[in-house]
C-alpha positions as MATLAB code, in Angstrom:
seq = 'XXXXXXXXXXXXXXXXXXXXXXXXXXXXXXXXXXXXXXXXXXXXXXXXXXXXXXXXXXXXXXXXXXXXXXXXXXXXXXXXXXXXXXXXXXXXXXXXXXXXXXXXXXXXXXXXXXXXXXXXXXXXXXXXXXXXXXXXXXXXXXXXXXXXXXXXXXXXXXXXXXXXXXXXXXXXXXXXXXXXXXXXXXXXXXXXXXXXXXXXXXXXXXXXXXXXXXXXXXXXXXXXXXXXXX';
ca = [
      81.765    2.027   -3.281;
      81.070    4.921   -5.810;
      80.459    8.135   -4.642;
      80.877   10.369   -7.393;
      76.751   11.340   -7.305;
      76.977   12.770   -3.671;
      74.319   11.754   -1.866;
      74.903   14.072    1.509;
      76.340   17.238    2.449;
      73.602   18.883   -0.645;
      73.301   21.599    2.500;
      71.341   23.827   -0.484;
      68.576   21.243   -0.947;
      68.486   20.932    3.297;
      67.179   24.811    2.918;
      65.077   24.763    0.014;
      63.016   21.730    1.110;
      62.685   23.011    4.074;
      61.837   26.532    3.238;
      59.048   25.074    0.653;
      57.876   22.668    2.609;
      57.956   25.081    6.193;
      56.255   27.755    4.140;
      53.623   25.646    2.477;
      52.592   24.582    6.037;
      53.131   28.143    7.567;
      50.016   29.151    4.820;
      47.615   26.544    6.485;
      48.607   26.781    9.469;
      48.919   30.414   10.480;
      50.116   30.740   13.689;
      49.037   34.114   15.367;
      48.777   32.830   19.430;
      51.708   32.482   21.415;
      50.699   28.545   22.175;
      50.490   28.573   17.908;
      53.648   29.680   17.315;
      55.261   26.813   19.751;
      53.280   24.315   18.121;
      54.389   25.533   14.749;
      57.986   25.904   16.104;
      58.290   22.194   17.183;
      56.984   21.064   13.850;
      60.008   23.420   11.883;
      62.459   21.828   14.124;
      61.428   17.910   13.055;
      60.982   19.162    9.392;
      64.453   20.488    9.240;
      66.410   17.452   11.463;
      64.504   15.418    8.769;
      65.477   17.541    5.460;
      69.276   17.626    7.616;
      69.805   13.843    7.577;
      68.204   13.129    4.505;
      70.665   15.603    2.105;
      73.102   16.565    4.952;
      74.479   14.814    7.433;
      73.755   11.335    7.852;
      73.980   11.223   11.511;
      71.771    8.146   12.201;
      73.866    6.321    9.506;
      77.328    7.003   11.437;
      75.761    6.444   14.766;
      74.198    2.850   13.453;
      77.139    2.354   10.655;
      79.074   -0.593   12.901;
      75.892   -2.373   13.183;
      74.585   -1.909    9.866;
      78.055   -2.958    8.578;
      78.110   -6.338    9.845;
      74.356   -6.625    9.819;
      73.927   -6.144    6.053;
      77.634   -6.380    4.283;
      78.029   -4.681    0.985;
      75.192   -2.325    1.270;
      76.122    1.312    1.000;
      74.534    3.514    3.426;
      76.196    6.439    2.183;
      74.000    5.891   -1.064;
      70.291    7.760   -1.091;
      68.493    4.699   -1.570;
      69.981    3.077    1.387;
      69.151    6.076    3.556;
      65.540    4.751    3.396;
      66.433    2.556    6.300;
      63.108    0.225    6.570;
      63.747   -0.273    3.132;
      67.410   -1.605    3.529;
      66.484   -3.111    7.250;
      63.465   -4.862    5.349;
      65.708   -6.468    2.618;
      63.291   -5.122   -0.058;
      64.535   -4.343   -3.513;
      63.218   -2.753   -6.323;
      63.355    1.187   -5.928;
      62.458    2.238   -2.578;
      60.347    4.971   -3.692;
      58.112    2.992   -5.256;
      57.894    0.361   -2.231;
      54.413   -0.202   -0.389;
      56.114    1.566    2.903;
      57.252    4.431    0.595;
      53.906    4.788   -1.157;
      52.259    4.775    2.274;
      54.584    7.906    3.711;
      53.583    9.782    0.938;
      49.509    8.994    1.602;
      49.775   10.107    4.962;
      51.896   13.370    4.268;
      49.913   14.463    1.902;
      46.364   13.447    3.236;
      48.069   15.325    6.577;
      48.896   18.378    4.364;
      44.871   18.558    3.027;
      43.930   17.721    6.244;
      45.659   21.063    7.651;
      44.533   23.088    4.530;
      40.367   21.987    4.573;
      40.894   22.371    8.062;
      41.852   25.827    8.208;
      39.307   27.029    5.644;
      36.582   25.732    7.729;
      38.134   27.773   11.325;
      39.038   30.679    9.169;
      35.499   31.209    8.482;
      34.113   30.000   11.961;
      36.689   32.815   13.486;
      35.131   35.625   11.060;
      31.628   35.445   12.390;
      32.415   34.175   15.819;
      30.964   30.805   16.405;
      32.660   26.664   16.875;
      33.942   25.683   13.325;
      31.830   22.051   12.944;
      31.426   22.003    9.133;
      33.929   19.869    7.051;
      36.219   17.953    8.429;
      35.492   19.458   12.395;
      32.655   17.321   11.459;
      34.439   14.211   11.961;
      36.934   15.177   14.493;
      37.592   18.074   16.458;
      40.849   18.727   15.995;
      41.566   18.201   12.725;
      44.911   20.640   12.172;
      46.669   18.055   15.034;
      45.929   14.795   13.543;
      46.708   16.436   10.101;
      50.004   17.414   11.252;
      50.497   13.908   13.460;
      49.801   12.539    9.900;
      52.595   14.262    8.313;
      55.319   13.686   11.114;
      54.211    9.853   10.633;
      54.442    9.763    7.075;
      58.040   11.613    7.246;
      59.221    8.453    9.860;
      57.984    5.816    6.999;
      59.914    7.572    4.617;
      63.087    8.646    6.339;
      63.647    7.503   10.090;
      66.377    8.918   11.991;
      67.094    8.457   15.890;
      66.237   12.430   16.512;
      63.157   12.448   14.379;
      62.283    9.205   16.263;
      62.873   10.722   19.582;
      60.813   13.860   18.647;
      57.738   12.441   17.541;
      56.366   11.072   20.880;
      57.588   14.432   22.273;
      55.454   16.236   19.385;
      52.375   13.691   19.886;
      52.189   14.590   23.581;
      52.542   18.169   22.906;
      49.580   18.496   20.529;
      47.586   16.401   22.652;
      48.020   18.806   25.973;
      47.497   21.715   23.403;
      43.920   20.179   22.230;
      42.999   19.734   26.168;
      44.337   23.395   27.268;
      42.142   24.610   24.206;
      39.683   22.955   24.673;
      39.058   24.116   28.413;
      39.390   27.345   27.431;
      36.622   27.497   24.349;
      34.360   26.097   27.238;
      34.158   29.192   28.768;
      33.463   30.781   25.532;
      30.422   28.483   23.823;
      29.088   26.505   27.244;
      26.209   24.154   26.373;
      26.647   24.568   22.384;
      30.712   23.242   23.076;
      28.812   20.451   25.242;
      26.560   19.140   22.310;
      29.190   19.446   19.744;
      31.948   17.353   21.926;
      29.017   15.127   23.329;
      28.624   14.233   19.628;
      32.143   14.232   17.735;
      35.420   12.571   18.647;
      38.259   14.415   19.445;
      40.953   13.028   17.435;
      39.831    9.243   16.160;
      36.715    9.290   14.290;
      33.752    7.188   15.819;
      35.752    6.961   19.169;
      33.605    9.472   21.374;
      35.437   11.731   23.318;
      38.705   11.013   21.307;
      40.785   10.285   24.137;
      40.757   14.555   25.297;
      38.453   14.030   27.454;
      35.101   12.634   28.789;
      32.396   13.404   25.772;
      30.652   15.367   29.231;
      33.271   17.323   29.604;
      32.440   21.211   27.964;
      36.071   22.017   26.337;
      37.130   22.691   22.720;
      40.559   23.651   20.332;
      41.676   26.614   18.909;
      44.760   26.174   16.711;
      43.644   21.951   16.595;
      40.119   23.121   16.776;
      37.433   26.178   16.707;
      38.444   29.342   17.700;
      41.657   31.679   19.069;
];
């Protein structure tokens, strides 16, 4: 097998993608609350186990390489390409960055990544003067950052699954999800009966599901860094 084009231990490219990428996301999503900075936090540390395997260390390769050795004979998994894994585990061929599943990670990161940014324009605003952010896309769903960023973590396991990433996604999902409720109970105090119309009227996280799956569309809660106000 010919490695003479390394395709891991580029420990340069680990930092710079992650750096652009972390810092890209840092200007959307501007963590100032304690709770922010966690949620923020968790995302760096999938973002960089993902930019680690993918031009570091192939650690889900070596873990899986006895399996994938006598499951699919003569591939290289220490190439790039092969690193896609549902590309190799699919059979597909072609160039697997220009595969439907390929194609599909990269809608979903970047839809998650304009998600985030229209997202935070809208709360930016709705924090200046003091009142629930419900223009834009709050319009559809009220938290909009969270599914943005779900979005990108999703798109990231289409394009590159490892066993940690895999592991840390539910972990993330959960987390934003008890964020939006804790926020949510907490803008209730602030807005009362104007929170209560607003949730009675748009889903939390799935557009046209009311209530989202928070909470009861009765219930009088609302989002700060997934939703209206810190």
């Amino acid at each position: 097998m010919n490695h003479d084009v390394p395709a891991y231990g580029l420990w340069g490219l680990v930092i710079i993608n992650s750096l652009v990428f972390l810092i890209f996301t840092f200007s959307f999503a501007r963590p100032t609350s304690r709770r922010d900075w966690r949620s923020f936090g968790a995302f760096a540390a999938f973002i960089v186990a993902l930019f680690a395997e993918m031009y570091g260390f192939p650690l889900t390769i070596y873990l899986l390489s006895g399996w994938l050795g006598r499951r699919y004979p003569g591939t290289d998994f220490l190439s790039h390409d092969a690193g896609h894994l549902w590309w190799s585990l699919l059979g597909l061929s072609g160039d697997p960055h220009s595969n439907p599943i390929h194609i599909a990670s990269m809608l979903l990161i970047v839809s998650g990544l304009l998600l985030v940014a229209s997202a935070w324009r809208v709360l930016y605003e709705a924090q200046r003067q003091g009142h629930l952010a419900t223009a834009g896309p709050y319009s559809v769903i009220r938290h909009p950052q969270y599914v943005g960023f779900v979005a990108v973590l999703l798109g990231f396991l289409l394009q590159w699954p490892t066993i940690l990433t895999l592991a840390m996604f539910p972990v993330l999902v959960l987390m934003y999800f008890r964020l939006a409720r804790r926020e949510e109970r907490e803008v209730r105090e602030e807005f009362g009966s104007e929170w209560e119309r607003y949730a009675a009227n748009v889903p939390a996280l799935i557009p046209g599901i009311r209530g989202g799956g928070v909470h009861p569309p009765t219930a009088r809660s609302a989002g700060a860094g997934g939703s209206h106000v810190s």
